[in-house]
N, C-alpha and C positions, 0 to 999 in steps of 0.2 A: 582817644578819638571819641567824639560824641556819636552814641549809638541815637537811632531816629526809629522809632516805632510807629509804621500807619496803621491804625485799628478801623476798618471799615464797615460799618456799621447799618446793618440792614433790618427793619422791621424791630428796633431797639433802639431807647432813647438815651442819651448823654446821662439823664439821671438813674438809671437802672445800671452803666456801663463804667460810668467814672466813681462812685464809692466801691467798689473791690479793688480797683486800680490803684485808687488812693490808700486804701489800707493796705496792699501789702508792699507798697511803697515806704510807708510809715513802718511797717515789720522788718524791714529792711536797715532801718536809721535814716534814713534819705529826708531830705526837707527839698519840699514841694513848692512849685507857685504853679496857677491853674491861671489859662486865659482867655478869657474870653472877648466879646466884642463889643456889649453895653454895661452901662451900669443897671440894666436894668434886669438883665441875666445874670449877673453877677449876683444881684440880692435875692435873684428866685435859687440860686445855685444855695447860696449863703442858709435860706432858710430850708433847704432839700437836705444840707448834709446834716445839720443838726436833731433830722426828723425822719431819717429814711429807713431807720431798721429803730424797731420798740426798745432791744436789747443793747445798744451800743449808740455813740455820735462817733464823728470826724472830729479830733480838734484841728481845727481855721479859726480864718478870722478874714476880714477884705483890706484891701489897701489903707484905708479909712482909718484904722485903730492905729490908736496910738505906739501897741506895743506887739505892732506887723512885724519886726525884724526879731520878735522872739517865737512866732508861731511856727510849728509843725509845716500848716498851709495856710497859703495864703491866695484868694482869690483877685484878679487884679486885669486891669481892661486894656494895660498898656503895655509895653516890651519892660517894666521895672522888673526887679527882684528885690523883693525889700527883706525878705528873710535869708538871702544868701543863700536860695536852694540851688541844687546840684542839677534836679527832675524838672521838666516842664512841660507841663501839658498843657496841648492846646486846643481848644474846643469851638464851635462857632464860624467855623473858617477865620480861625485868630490865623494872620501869616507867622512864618518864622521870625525869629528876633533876630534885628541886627550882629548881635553876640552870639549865635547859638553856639559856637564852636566853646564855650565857657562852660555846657553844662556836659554832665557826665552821657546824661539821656534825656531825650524830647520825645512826645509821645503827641501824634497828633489822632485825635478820634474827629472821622469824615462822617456825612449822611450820605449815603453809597445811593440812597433815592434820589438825590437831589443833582441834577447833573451839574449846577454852578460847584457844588461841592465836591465832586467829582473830578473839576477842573483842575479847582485849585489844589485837592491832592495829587493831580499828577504833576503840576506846575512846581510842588512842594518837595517829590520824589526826585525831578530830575536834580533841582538845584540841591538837595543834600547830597547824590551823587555828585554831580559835578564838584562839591567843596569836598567829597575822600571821607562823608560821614558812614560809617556802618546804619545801613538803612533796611528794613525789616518789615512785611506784607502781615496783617492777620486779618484774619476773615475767622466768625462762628459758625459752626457747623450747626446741622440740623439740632441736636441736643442742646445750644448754645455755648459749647466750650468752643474756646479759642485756639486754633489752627495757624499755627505758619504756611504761609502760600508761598510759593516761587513768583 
């Protein structure tokens, strides 16, 4: 059963929230594809992972490269999987993929400020329920560690 993660996200931004996410994803063995909604987030994404901590990168790569179907992650604007990941995150108010029911886990990170985004994750919530996905609340507490919420 595809487990569904909503991370809703207040007063924190997708680049501070999605590399821990993605690393211990990758700690895991898990291959990844990240989605978003332009190409042009996608490249600011693309140049964030490879520069967001001094001491480590992400390895990605974007749809674009030749040798997307061997990458760890891969960043990408559309419902593809070109690496045959399991995980999929969704960013940007990316909708669910036609397929979701294919991956192991889908993780959608929402801007909990924004009520178009707000929408669409409850629009998001019902329809995982309605298809029998195991579906999952997290909110950050004051500290910023992540809490499961009812």
């Amino acid at each position: 059963m595809t487990e569904v993660l909503f991370y809703h996200l207040q007063n924190m931004t997708v680049e501070n929230v999605l590399p821990p996410l993605l690393e211990k994803s990758l700690e895991r063995g898990w291959r990844v594809v990240v989605q978003s909604t332009s190409e042009e987030r996608a490249d600011a994404l693309d140049a964030h992972l490879w520069t967001y901590r001094d001491d480590s990168f992400l390895p990605h790569a974007t749809w674009r490269v030749g040798d997307a179907t061997e990458q760890p992650v891969v960043l990408v604007i559309g419902e593809d999987n070109p690496n045959g990941a399991n995980v999929r995150f969704l960013i940007d108010n990316a909708v669910l993929p036609q397929d979701s029911e294919r991956y192991e886990r889908m993780v959608l990170l929402f801007n909990g400020d924004d009520p178009d985004a707000l929408a669409l994750a409850r629009s998001a919530w019902a329809d995982c329920k309605t298809r029998g996905f195991d579906v999952t609340y997290w909110q950050a507490d004051e500290r910023g560690r992540w809490q499961r919420r009812n």
